[in-house]
C-alpha positions as CSV (number, residue, x, y, z in Angstrom):
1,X,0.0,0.0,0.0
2,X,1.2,3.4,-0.9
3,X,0.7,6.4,0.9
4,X,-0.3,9.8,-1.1
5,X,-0.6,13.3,0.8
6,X,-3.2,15.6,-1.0
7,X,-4.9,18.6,-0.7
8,X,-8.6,19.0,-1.5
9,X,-10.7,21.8,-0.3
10,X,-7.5,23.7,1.1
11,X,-7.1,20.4,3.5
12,X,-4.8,18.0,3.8
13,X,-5.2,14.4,3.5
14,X,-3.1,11.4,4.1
15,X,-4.9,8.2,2.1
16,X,-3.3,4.9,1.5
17,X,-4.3,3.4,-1.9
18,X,-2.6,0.5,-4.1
19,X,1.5,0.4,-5.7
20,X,1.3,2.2,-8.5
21,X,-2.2,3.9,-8.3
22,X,-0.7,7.5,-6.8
23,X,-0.9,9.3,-10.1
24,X,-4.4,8.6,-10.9
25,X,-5.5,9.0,-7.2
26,X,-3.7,12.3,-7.3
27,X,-5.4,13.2,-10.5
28,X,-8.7,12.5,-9.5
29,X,-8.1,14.4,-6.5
30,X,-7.3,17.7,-8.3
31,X,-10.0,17.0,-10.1
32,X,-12.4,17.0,-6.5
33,X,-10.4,20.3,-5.4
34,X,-11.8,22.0,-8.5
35,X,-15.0,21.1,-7.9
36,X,-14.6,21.8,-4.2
37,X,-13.3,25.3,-5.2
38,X,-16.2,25.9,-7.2
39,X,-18.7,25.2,-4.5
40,X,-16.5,27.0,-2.0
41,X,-17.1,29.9,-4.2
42,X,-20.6,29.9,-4.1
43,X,-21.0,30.3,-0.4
44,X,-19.4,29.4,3.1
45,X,-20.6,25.3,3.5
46,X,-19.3,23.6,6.0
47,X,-16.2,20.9,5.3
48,X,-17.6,17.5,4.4
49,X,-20.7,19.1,2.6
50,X,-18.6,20.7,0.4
51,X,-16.6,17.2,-0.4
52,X,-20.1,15.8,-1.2
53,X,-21.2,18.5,-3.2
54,X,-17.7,18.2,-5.3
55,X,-18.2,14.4,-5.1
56,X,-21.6,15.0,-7.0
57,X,-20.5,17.4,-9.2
58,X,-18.1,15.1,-10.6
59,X,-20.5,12.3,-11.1
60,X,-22.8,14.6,-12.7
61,X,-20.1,14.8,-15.2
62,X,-19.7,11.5,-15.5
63,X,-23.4,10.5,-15.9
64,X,-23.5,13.3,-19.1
65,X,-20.5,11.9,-20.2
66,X,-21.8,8.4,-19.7
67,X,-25.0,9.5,-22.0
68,X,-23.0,10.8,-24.8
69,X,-20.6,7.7,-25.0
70,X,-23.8,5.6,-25.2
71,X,-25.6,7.3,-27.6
72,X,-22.8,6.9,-30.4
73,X,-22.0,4.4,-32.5
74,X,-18.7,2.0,-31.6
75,X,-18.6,3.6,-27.8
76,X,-18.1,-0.2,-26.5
77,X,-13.9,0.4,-25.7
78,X,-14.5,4.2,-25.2
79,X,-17.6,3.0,-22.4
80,X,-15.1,0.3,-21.0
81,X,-12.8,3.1,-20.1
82,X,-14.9,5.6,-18.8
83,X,-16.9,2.9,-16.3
84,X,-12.7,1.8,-15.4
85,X,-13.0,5.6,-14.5
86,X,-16.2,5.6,-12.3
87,X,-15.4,2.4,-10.8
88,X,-11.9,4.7,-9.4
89,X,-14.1,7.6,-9.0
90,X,-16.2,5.5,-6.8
91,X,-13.0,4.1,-5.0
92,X,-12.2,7.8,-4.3
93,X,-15.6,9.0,-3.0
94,X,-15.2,6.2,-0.1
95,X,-12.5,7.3,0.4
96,X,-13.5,11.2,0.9
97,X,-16.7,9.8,2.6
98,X,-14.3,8.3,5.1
99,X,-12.6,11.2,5.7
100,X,-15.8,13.1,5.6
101,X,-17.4,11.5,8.7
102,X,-13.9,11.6,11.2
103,X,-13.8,15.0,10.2
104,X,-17.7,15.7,11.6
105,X,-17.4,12.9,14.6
106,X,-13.8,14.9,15.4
């Protein structure tokens, strides 16, 4: 198990997550912090709120991007990749949602 240091909402987190994954966890965590930026931006919400309002935001995304692979023709290897994407996003979510809770039961 590796151990990855990242920053998401202006917090720091230290999350363990399998040899070799760090890059993509990394990436998909930038990708949260943007979202978690943008919500930030729209008004003061408290901590974990704000990771499950990024969280959604993100699979939002990846619903409509879900649809459009769907609806053309010869999507099958383009739809394999993007469900090997949710089924990381998904890894990552339980992972925020971990954090999430320690953070309000703290």
């Amino acid at each position: 198990m590796a151990i990855v240091q990242l920053i998401i909402g202006g917090q720091k987190y230290t999350v363990s997550c399998g040899d070799g994954q760090e890059e993509a966890l990394k990436r998909s965590a930038a990708l949260l912090d943007e979202r978690v930026s943008q919500v930030k931006k729209a008004g003061h919400v408290p901590e974990a709120l704000g990771l499950v309002m990024g969280g959604l935001l993100l699979a939002n995304d990846l619903n409509e991007a879900r649809a459009k692979l769907q609806s053309q023709n010869g999507a099958a290897p383009a739809l394999e990749t993007l469900k090997n994407a949710a089924e990381n996003l998904e890894k990552t979510a339980d992972r925020i949602s971990v954090v999430a809770e320690r953070l309000e039961n703290a």
